[in-house]
N, C-alpha and C positions, 0 to 999 in steps of 0.2 A: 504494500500500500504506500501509494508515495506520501513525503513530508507535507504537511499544511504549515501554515505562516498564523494561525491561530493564538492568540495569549489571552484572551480573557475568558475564563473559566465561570462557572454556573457558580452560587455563593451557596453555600450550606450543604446539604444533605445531597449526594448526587447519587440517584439511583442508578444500576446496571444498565438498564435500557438505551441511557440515554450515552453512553459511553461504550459499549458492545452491539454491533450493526449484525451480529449471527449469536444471540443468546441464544438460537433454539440448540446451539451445537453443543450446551454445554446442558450437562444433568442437574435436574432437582430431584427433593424427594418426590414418592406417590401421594397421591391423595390431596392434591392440592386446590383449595376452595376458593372460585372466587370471590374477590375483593380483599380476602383475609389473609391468601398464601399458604406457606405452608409451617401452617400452627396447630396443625393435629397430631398429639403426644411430642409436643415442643417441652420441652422442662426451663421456664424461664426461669429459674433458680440458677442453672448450670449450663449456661449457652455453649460454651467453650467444647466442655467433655460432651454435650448433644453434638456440636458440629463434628468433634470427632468421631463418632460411631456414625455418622452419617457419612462422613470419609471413606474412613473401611466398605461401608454397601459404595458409595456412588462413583468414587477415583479419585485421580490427583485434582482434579478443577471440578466443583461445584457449586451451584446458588441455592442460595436461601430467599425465600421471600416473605414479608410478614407488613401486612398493611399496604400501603405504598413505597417499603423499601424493600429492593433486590440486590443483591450481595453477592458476588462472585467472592469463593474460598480457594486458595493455592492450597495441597501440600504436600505435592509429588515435587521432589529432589530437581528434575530437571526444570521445570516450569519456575518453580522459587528460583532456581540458580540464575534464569533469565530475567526477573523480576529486578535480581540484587546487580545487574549491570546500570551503573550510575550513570552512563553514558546515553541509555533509553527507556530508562526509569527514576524518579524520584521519591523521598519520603512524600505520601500524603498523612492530611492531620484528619481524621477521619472519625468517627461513631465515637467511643466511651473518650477519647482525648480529644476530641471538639468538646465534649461535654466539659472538661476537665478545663476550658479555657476560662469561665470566671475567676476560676482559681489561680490556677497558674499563667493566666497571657499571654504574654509573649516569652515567657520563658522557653528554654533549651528542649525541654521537651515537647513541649503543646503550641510553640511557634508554627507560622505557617512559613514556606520556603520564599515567598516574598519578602517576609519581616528581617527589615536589617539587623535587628537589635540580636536574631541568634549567630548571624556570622561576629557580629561587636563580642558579643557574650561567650564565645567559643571562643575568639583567638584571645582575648583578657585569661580568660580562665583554664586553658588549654596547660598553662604553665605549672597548674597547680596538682596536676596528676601526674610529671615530670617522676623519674626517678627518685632526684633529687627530696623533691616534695615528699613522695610518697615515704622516703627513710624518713623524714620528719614525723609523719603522721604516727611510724611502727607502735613509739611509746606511750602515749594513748589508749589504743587499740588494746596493746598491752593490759592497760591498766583497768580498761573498762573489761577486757574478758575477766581480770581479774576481779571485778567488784558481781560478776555474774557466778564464778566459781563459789564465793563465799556465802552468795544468795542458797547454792546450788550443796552447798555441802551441810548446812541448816536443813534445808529440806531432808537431805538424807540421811541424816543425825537422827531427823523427825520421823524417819520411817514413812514420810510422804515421796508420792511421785511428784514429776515437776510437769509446770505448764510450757512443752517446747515451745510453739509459735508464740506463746505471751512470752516468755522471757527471752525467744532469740530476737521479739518485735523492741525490747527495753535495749538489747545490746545494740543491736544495729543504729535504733535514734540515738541512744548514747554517744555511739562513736561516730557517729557523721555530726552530730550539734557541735561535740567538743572538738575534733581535728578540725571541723571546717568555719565553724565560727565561735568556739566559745564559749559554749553556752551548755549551765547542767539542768536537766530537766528533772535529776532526781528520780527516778525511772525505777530504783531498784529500793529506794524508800518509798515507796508509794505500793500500798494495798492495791489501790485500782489505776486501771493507765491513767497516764498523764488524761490532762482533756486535749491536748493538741492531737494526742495518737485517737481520743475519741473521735475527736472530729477529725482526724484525717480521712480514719476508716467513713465514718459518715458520707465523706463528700466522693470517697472512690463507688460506696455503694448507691450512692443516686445515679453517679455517671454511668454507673449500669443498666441502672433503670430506667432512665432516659434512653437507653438504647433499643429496650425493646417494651417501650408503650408508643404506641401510636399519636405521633405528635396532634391533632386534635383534641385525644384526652388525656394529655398529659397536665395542662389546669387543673382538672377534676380531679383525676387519678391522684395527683401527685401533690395535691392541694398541699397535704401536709406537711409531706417528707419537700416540699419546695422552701418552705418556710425555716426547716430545720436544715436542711442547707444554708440558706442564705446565712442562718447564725453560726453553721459552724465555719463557713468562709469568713465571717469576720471575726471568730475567734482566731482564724489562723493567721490573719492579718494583723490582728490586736498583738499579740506572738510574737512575729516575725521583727513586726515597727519596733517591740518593744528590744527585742535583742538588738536589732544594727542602730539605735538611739545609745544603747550602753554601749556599743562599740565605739562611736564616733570619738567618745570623750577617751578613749583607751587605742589598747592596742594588742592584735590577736598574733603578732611576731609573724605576719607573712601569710596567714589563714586565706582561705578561700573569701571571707568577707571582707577582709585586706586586701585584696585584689580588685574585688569589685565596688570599695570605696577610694581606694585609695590611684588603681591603674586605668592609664590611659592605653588607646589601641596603638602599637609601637609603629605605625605605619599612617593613619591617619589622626590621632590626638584625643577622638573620639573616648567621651566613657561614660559609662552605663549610668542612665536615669536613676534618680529615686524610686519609683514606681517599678522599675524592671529591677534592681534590687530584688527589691520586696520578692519579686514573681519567680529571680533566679534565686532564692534564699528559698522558698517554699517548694520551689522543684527539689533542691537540691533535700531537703528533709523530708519531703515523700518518698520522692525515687532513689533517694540515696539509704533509705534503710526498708523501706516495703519490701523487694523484687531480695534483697540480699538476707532477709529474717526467712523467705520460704523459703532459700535456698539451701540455709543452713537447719531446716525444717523438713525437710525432704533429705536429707541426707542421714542425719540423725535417724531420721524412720528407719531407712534402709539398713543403716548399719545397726541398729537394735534388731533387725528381724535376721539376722546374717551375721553372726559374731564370727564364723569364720572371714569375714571382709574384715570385720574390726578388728581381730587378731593381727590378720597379716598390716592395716594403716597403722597401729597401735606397733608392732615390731620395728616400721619403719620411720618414724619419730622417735624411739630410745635411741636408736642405732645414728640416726640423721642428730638429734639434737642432746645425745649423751646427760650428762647429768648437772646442764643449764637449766636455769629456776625461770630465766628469762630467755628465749632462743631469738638470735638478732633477726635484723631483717632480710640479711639472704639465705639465714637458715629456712624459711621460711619456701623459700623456690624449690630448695631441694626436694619439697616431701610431692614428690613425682604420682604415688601410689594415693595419697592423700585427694590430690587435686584430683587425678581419675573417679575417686569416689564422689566428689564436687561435680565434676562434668558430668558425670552419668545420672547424678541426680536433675540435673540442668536440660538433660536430653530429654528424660521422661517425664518431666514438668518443671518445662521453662516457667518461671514466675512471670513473667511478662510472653503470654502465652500466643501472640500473634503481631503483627507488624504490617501495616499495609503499605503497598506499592501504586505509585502511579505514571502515565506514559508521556515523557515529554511533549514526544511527538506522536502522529498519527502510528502505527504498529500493528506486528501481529503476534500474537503470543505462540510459542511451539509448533510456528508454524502454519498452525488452524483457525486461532479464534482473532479475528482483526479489533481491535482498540483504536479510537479516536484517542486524541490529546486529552490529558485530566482524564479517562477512564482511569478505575482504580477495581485493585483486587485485593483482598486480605490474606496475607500469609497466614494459615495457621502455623506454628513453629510445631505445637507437640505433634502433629499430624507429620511434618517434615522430618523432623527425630526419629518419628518409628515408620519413616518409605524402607519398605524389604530389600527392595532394589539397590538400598545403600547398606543397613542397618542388620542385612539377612533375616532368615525369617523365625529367629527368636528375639526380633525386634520389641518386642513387649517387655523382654526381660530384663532384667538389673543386672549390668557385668560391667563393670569396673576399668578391664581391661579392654574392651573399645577403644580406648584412649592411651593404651601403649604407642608410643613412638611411631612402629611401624602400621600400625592401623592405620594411624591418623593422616600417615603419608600417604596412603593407600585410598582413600576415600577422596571422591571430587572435592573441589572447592564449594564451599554456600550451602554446605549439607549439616551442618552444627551455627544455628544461628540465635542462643539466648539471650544475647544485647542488641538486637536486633542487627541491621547493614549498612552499610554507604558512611555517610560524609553525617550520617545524622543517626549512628549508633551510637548507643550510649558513651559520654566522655570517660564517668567513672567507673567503664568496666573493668579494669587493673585496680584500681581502688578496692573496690569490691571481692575480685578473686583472693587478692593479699588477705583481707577482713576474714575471710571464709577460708581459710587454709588455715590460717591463723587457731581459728575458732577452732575449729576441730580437731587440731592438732594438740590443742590445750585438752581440751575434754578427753579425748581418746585417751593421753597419758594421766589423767586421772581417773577415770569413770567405765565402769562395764555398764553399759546401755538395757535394759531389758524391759522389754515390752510386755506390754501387756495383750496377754492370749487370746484377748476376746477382742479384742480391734481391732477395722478393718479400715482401710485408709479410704477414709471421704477428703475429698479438695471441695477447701468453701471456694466463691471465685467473686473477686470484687475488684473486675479490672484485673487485677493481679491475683494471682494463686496459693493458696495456704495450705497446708492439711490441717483437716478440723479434727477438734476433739483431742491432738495427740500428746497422751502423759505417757512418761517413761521412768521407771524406777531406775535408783543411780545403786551401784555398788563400788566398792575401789576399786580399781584394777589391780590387780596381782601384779608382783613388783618383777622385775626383768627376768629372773632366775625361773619364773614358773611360767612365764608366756611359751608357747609351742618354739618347735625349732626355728633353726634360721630361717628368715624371710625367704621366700620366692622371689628368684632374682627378676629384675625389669623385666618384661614384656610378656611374662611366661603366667600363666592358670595356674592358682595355689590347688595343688593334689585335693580330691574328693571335696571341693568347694562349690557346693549348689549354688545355680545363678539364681536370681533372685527375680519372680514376677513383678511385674508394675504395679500390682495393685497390693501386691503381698503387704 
């Protein structure tokens, strides 16, 4: 299809139709009604894991439709991999983060690709996930796993299980408030969350919601919970003002809020507003501990249901980080076996569980299906994670080793995509990985993980991905002498080590 000369794009909601000239080519479900779509045994509680089992029956590219909006889903390997060429694709801002825009603005994530203020905002703060930065942030980190361990060992004194996602949600705000501006929320004194994690959760769960009620009765429907939004958006503004007002008179020695009050753009002089402040401070404390608390939430699952994995991550932090109280920052790189159980948790539920794409120019996707300019398709990521075609076909499973060296070489490009792609993937994904290597490399050496036998892993989904309900009893770990033999060396399956289902 040749190029058009097109740039002004439809404002809001752009349904399939109007950007796909051959929708009949691509599949929906059966049973679809009109005017309504297809909203017969839809689970709007769990959009995300519905679109996935819709996957499996209908293939890599399918639509959804519901009301007046139709939704083209990617999440076969090769169609994504086309999607993430920057050169005839770009980020669009789309469904639950268009919602997310009172909130956050024009900030880094919920930016549209017009708004200057995210290329201003990206090359200011670009500096601050630098290597350099990032050894800075180590001690911190440090110190906040540290006030989570002492939480965590009272519990266990107490002969109680712990609340994973609530306490990996207090480490995560913790350590993104304090490394990047400053600021202590007290998280681990506090009986019930902070109100800013209340309301954050609040305002990711409307943008849900907002996703799938039918903008006509969305006044009606949403009467209330519209009201309780708008209070907790101003709670998180009331917040936000209030921390970068106590910085102004101080000084955060170099912080992320240093940067964005104090740095100008090194090229054009340019520096960020009051207002985008605000918007890049509130990104940075949603998405800087949400997407990294399931991460470290989903892993912890996995390795309570499967103590042979934790055995073997747990042998390889004594061995990597010997008999260090504190293990520095590049001790941190080493735990190779560690991270594979981080990535694998990451594979089978991305926290940030889709990503949409859209077409610069006029195109045709794999081939078949042609796109105008601004047509847009939603990556599902967990759908992409488990293509057989990449993943083989105990792609559903939990194995660790996916992520050996040579696997990873072995596998196309665009086929492992949990920060989402391009020029507008997440800045603080390093940030993040260090945090969660970190995290669990501390727990492993202290804690044998054990679950409990009657739980079956639900994921709440609110925008981003949690597992619900999951408590876990802490035991000590047995000290070096009594861990199984040596490690399994790199790349290699620990002898009679069961892989682990997804849902296990």
């Amino acid at each position: 299809m040749a190029e058009t000369t097109r740039t002004a794009l439809p404002k809001g909601f752009r349904s399939a139709e109007l950007g796909w000239p051959e929708l009949h080519r691509i599949p929906h479900p059966p049973r679809r009604v009109p005017l309504i779509g297809d909203v017969l045994g839809a689970n709007l509680r769990t959009p995300v894991q519905d679109s996935l089992s819709l996957g499996r029956a209908l293939g890599p590219i399918f639509r959804r439709r519901a009301f007046a909006k139709e939704i083209v889903f990617v999440g076969g390997a090769e169609l994504a991999g086309e999607l993430a060429d920057e050169a005839r694709f770009a980020k669009h801002v789309g469904l639950g983060v268009a919602n997310l825009r009172p909130v956050a603005g024009d900030g880094l994530f919920t930016a549209y690709n017009h708004e200057p203020n995210w290329q201003l905002a990206h090359d200011v703060l670009a500096p601050g996930f630098s290597r350099e930065a990032m050894e800075g942030y180590h001690p911190m980190m440090l110190a906040v796993t540290e006030r989570l361990i002492e939480h965590w060992d009272r519990e266990r004194t107490a002969g109680r299980a712990v609340d994973v996602p609530g306490d990996m949600t207090k480490l995560t705000l913790e350590t993104i408030s304090r490394t990047g501006f400053g600021h202590d929320f007290g998280s681990f004194e506090r009986a019930r969350p902070h109100p800013f994690v209340q309301a954050m959760v609040g305002t990711l769960t409307y943008a849900q919601r907002r996703n799938i009620v039918p903008e006509p009765l969305a006044p009606l429907v949403l009467r209330g919970a519209t009201r309780r939004n708008e209070a907790d958006t101003a709670l998180l503004n009331r917040t936000v003002d209030a921390v970068v007002a106590a910085r102004r008179g101080g000084s955060g020695e170099g912080d992320l809020l240093d940067r964005m009050l104090e740095t100008a753009h090194p090229a054009t002089g340019e520096r960020l507003t009051p207002e985008n402040i605000r918007r890049q401070v509130i990104t940075f404390l949603i998405a800087g501990h949400e997407t990294t608390s399931g991460a470290l939430s989903f892993a912890l699952h996995y390795l309570s249901r499967h103590p042979e994995i934790a055995a073997r991550a747990r042998a390889e932090v004594r061995r990597v980080w010997g008999d260090t109280d504190r293990p520095g920052y590049d001790q941190v790189a080493r735990l190779r076996y560690v991270r594979r159980v981080l990535d694998e948790a990451l594979r089978l539920w991305p926290t940030a569980p889709a990503f949409a794409r859209e077409a610069r120019q006029d195109t045709v996707l794999g081939g078949v299906h042609p796109m105008r300019q601004g047509a847009w398709a939603l990556v599902l990521t967990a759908m992409l994670h488990r293509d057989r075609e990449v993943w083989g076909e105990d792609a559903e499973q939990f194995d660790p080793d996916r992520f050996d060296a040579k696997a990873v070489r072995a596998r196309p490009a665009h086929t492992f995509k949990p920060f989402g792609t391009g020029a507008r993937a997440c800045i603080g994904r390093q940030f993040a990985l260090h945090e969660a290597t970190l995290v669990l490399g501390l727990l492993l050496r202290r804690y044998d993980l054990r679950a409990d036998p009657d739980y079956r892993l639900r994921v709440a989904e609110r925008l981003t991905l949690m597992p619900d309900g999951l408590r876990l009893h802490l035991e000590r770990a047995a000290p070096t002498a009594e861990l199984p033999a040596a490690p399994v060396p790199e790349g290699a399956s620990a002898p009679g080590c069961p892989v682990a289902r997804a849902g296990d």
